[in-house]
C-alpha positions as CSV (number, residue, x, y, z in Angstrom):
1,X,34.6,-3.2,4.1
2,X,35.7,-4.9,7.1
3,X,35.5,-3.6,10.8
4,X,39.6,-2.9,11.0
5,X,39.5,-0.7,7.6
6,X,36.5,1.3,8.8
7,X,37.6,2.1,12.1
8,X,41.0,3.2,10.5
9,X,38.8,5.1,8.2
10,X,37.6,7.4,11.5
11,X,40.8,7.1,12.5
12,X,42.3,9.3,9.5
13,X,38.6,11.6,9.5
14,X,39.0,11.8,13.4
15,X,35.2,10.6,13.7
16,X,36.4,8.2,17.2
17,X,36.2,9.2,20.9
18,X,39.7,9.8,22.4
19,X,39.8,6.4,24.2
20,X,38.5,4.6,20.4
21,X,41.7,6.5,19.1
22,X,44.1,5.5,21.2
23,X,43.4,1.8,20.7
24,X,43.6,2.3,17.2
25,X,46.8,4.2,17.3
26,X,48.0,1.0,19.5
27,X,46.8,-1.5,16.8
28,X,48.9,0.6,14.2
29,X,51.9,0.6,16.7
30,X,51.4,-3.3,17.6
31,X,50.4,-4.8,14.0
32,X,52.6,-4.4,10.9
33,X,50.1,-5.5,8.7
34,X,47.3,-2.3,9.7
35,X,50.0,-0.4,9.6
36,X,50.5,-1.4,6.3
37,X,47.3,-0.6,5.6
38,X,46.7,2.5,7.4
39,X,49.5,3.7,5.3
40,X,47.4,3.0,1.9
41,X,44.5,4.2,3.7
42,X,46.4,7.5,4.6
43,X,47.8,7.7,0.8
44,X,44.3,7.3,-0.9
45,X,43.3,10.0,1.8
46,X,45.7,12.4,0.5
47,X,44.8,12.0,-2.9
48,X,41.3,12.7,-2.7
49,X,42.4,15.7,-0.8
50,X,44.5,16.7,-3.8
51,X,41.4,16.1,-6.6
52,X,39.8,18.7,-7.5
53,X,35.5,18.5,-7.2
54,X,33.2,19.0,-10.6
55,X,31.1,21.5,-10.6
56,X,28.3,22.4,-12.6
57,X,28.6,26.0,-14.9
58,X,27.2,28.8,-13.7
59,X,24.4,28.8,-15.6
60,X,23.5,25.4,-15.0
61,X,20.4,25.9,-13.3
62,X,19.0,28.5,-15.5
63,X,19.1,26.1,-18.2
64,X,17.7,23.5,-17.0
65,X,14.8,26.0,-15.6
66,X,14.5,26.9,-19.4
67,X,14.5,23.3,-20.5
68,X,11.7,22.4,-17.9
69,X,9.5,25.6,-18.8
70,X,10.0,24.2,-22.6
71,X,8.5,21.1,-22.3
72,X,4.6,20.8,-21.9
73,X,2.8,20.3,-19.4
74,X,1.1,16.9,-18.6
75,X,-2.9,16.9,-19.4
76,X,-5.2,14.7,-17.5
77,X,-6.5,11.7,-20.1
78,X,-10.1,12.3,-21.1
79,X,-11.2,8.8,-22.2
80,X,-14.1,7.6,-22.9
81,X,-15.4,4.5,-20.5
82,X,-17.4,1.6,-22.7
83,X,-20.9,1.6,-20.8
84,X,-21.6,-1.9,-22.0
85,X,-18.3,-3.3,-19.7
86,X,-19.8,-1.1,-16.7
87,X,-22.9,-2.8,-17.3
88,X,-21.3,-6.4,-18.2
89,X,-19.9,-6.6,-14.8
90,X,-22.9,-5.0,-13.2
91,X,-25.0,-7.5,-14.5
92,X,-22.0,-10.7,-13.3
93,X,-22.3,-9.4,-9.7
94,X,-26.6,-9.1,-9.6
95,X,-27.0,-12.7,-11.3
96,X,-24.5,-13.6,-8.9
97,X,-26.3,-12.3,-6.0
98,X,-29.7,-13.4,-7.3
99,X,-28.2,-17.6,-7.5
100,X,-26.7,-17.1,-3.7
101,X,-30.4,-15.7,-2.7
102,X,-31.8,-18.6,-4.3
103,X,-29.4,-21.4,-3.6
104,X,-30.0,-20.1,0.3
105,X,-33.9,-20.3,-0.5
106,X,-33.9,-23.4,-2.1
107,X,-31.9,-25.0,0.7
108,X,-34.4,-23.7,3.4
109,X,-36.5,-25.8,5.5
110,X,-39.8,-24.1,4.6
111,X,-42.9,-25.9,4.7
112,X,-46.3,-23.7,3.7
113,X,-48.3,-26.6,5.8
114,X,-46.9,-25.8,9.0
115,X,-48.7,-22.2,8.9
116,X,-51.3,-22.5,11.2
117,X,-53.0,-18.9,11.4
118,X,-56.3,-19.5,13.7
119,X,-57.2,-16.5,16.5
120,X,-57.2,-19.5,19.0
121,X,-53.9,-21.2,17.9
122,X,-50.5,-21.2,19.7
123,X,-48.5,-20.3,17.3
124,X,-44.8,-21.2,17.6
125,X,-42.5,-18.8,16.4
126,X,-39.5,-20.5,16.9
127,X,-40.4,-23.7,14.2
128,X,-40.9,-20.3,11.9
129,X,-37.5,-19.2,12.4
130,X,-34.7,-21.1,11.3
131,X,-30.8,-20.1,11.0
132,X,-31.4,-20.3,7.1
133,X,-34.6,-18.0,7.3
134,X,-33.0,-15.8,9.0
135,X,-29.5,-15.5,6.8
136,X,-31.9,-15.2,4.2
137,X,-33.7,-11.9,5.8
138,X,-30.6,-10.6,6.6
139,X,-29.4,-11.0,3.0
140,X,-31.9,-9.7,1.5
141,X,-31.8,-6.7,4.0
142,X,-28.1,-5.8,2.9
143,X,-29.1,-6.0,-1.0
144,X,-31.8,-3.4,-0.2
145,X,-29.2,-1.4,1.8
146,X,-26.8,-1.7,-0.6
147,X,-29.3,-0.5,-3.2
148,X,-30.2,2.5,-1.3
149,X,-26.7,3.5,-0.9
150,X,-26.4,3.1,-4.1
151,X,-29.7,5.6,-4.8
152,X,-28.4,8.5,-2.3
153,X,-24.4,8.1,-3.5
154,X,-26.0,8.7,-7.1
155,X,-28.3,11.4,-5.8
156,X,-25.2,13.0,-4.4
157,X,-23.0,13.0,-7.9
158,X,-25.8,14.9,-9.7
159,X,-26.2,17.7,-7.3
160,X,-22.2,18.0,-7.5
């Protein structure tokens, strides 16, 4: 619908301000061609005044009421979940941590010689601890968090 046929539209439902009007009514006066088409806009308005609306029978809504308490109610599905798919992909995610843990370890500069542990020694922490030993405590540190989670989340479900 284009701009001129929906302002005549307001025009004929009176929906415009009285200046918005009056330059519409000027546009009909000026132009023959929305006049022309205010006049179909106006007949078509006229008509649809004319129609008479559908409506439902009275006892509409009782029946569908009835129809609805008729039909059964939906039921929650009670299946059963395959263990050994739980446990599949349990099993996918541990190997999978266990090859980062010991890709991480394997890469680490780690050298059993270095170890010095005599009273008198100065020991050097800081040839000890190395980005990749410590991504590798820390790792390790969330798996046994996760774990535990995992413990008192469980712990939880059985007292429910």
């Amino acid at each position: 619908m284009n701009t001129i046929e929906q302002q005549l539209w307001d025009y004929i439902d009176e929906n415009l301000s009285v200046s918005e009007a009056k330059l519409i009514e000027d546009k009909i006066n000026v132009d023959a061609e929305i006049k022309l088409q205010y006049e179909a806009l106006l007949s078509l308005n006229l008509a649809f005044g004319k129609m008479e609306l559908d409506e439902p029978s009275m006892s509409f809504t009782r029946n569908v009421m009835e129809g609805i308490a008729l039909a059964p109610a939906p039921v929650t599905m009670k299946t059963k979940v395959n263990t050994n798919i739980i446990y599949g992909i349990g099993a996918f995610f541990v190997i999978s941590i266990l090859a980062i843990f010991s890709y991480a370890l394997f890469n680490a500069d780690i050298k059993f010689s270095d170890l010095n542990f005599k009273i008198n020694a100065n020991f050097n922490l800081n040839k000890f601890i190395t980005p990749t030993m410590l991504y590798s405590f820390l790792f390790a540190d969330l798996v046994l968090g996760l774990v535990f989670l995992d413990y008192l989340l469980r712990k939880k479900m059985v007292h429910k």
